[in-house]
C-alpha positions as CSV (number, residue, x, y, z in Angstrom):
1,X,87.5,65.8,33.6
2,X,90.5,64.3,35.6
3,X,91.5,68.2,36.5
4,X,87.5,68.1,37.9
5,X,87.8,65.4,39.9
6,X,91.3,66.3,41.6
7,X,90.2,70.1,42.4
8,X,87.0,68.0,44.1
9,X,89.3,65.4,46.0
10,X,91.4,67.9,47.4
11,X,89.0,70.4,48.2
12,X,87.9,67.6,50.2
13,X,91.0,66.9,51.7
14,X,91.7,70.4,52.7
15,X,88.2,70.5,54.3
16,X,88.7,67.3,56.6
17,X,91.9,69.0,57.8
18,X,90.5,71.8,58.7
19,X,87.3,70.1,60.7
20,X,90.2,68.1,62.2
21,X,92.0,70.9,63.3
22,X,91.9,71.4,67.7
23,X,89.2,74.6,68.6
24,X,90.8,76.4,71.9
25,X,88.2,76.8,74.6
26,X,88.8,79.3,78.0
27,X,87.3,79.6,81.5
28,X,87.4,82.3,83.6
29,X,88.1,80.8,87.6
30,X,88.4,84.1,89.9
31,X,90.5,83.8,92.5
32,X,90.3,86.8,95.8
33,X,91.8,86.6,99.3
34,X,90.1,89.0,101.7
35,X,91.9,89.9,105.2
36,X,89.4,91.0,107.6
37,X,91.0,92.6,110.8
38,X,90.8,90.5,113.9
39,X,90.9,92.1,117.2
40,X,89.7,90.7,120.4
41,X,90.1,90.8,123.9
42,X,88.9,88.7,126.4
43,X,89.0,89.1,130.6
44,X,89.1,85.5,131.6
45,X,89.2,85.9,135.1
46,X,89.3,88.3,137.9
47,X,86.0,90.4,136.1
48,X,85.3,91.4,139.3
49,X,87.9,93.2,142.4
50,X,86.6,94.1,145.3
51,X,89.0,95.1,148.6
52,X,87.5,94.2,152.0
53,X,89.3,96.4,155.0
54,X,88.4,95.3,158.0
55,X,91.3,95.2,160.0
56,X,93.7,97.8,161.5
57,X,97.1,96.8,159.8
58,X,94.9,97.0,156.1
59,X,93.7,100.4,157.5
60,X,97.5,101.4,157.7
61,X,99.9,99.5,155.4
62,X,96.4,98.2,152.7
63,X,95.9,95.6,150.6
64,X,98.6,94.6,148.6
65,X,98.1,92.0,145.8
66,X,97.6,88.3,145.6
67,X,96.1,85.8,143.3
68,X,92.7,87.0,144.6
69,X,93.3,90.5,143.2
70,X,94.2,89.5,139.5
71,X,92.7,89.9,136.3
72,X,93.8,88.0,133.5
73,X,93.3,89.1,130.3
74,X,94.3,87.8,126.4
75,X,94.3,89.6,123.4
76,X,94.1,87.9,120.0
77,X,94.9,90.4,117.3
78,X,95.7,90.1,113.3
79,X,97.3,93.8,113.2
80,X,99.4,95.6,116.3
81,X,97.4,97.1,119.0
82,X,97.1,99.3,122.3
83,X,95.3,98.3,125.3
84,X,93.6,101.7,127.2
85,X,92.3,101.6,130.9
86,X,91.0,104.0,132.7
87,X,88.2,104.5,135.2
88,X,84.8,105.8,134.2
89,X,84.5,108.5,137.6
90,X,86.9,110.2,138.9
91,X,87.0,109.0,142.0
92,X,85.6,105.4,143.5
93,X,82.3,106.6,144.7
94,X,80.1,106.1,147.5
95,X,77.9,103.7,147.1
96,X,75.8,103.3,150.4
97,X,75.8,106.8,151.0
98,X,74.9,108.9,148.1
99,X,75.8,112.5,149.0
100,X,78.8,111.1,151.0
101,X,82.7,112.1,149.9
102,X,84.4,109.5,147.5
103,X,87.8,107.7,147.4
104,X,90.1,109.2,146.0
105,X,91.3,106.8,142.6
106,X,95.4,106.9,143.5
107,X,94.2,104.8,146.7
108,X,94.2,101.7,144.0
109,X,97.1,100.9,141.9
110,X,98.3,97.6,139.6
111,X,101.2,96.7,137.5
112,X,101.0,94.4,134.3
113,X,102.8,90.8,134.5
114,X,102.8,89.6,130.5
115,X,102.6,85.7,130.7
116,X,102.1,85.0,126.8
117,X,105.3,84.2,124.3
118,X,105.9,87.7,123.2
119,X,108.4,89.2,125.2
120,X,109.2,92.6,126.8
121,X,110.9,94.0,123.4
122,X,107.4,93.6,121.8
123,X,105.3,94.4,124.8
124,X,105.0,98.4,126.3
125,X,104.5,97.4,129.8
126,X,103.8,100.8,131.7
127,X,104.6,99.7,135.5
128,X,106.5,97.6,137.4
129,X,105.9,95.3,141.0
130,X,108.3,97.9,142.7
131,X,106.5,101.0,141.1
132,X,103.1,100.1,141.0
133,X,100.6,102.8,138.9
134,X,97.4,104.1,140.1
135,X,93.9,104.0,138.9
136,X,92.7,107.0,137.0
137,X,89.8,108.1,135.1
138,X,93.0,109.5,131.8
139,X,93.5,106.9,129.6
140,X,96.4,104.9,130.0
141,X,97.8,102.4,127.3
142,X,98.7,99.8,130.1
143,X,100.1,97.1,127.1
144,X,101.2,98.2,123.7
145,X,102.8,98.0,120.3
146,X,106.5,99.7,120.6
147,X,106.6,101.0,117.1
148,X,109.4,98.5,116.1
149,X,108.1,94.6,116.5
150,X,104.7,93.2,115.8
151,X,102.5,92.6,118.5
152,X,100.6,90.8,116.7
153,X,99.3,86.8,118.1
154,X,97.1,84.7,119.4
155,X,96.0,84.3,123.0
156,X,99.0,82.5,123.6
157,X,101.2,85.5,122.6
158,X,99.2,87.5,124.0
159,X,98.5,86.7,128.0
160,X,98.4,88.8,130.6
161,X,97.7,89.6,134.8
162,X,96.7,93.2,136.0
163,X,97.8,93.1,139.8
164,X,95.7,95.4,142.1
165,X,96.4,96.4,145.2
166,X,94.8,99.5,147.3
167,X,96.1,101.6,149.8
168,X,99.5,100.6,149.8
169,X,101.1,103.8,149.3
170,X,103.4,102.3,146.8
171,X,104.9,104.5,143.7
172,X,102.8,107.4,143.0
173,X,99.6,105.8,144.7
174,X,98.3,107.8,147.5
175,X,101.2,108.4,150.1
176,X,98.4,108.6,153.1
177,X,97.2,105.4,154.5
178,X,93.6,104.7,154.7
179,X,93.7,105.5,157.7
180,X,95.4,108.8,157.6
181,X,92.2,110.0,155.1
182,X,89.6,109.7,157.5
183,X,87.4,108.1,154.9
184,X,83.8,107.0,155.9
185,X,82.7,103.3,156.3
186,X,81.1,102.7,153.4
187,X,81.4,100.8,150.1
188,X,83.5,102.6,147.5
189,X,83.5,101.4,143.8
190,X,83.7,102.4,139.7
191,X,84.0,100.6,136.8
192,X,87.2,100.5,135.0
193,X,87.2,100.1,131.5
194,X,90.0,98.1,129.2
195,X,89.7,98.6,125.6
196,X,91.6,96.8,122.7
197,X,92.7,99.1,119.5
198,X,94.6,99.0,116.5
199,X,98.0,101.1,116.6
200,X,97.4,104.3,114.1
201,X,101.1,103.7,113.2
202,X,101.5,99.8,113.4
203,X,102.6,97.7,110.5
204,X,101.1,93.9,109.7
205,X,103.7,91.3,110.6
């Protein structure tokens, strides 16, 4: 009878351990980053150029730049990136007098002055004050990655002035004056296009 009772009392005993034993418990908590690719660009000012010659000296030496004939753009990019313009005629074309000649696009030229923090070694700048390109309808990477240094930044990093002038004669603009072309008077215009894009062969920062 005793054997009875002390097989029941520890039967008992071993069966409050086990209830008081701790039960592990799990929660699942998934955890993703996603990168989406940021590229944008933004003219802030100087959307719109126009050149007014109406005066002999422009007719012979042009118009050569000034604050009135800048446009400022910023790019704000998360991978490293080209910026393309180019002009969507071939020439500037007459606009008051439909069947009329154009302007030939070398009559307009620019350089690019970079004003953000990243610096020449980063920055492809294509042209300089003294050497100033001209327009044309190819497209031209005007501000790029230079396969070594991220371009990547904000609008800070990022800030920069296309300077136009026309008929200068400057670099490999058009050597003859306005003047010297015999062009009609009439209003000659295009649209020039910038557009922002990642580098094929960039690398993230």
């Amino acid at each position: 009878m005793k054997k009875i009772i002390y097989l029941l009392i520890g039967g008992l005993l071993l069966g409050n351990v086990s209830y008081g034993q701790a039960v592990d418990d799990r929660a699942v908590i998934p955890v993703a980053v996603t990168l989406s690719s940021i590229l944008r660009l933004n003219v802030v000012s100087g959307g719109n150029i126009e050149f007014t010659f109406n005066t002999l000296d422009q007719y012979e030496n042009g118009i050569f730049n000034s604050p009135s004939y800048d446009t400022r753009f910023t790019v704000a990019s998360s991978v490293d990136w080209d910026v393309v313009m180019y002009s969507e005629e071939d020439e500037l074309v007459s606009t008051d007098d439909i069947v009329g000649d154009g302007m030939d696009l070398n009559n307009v030229g620019y350089h690019i002055d970079a004003e953000g923090t990243n610096d020449a070694a980063v920055l492809e700048i294509t042209s300089t004050d003294a050497s100033p390109e001209p327009l044309t309808s190819t497209e031209e990477v005007i501000v790029g990655y230079d396969g070594t240094n991220s371009n990547a930044g904000d609008i800070n990093a990022n800030d920069f002035y296309i300077r136009w002038r026309c008929g200068t004669q400057e670099g490999n603009m058009n050597p003859l004056s306005v003047l010297e072309q015999q062009l009609a008077a009439d209003r000659y215009a295009t649209n020039v296009f910038l557009i922002l894009r990642p580098t094929e062969t960039a690398t993230t920062p």
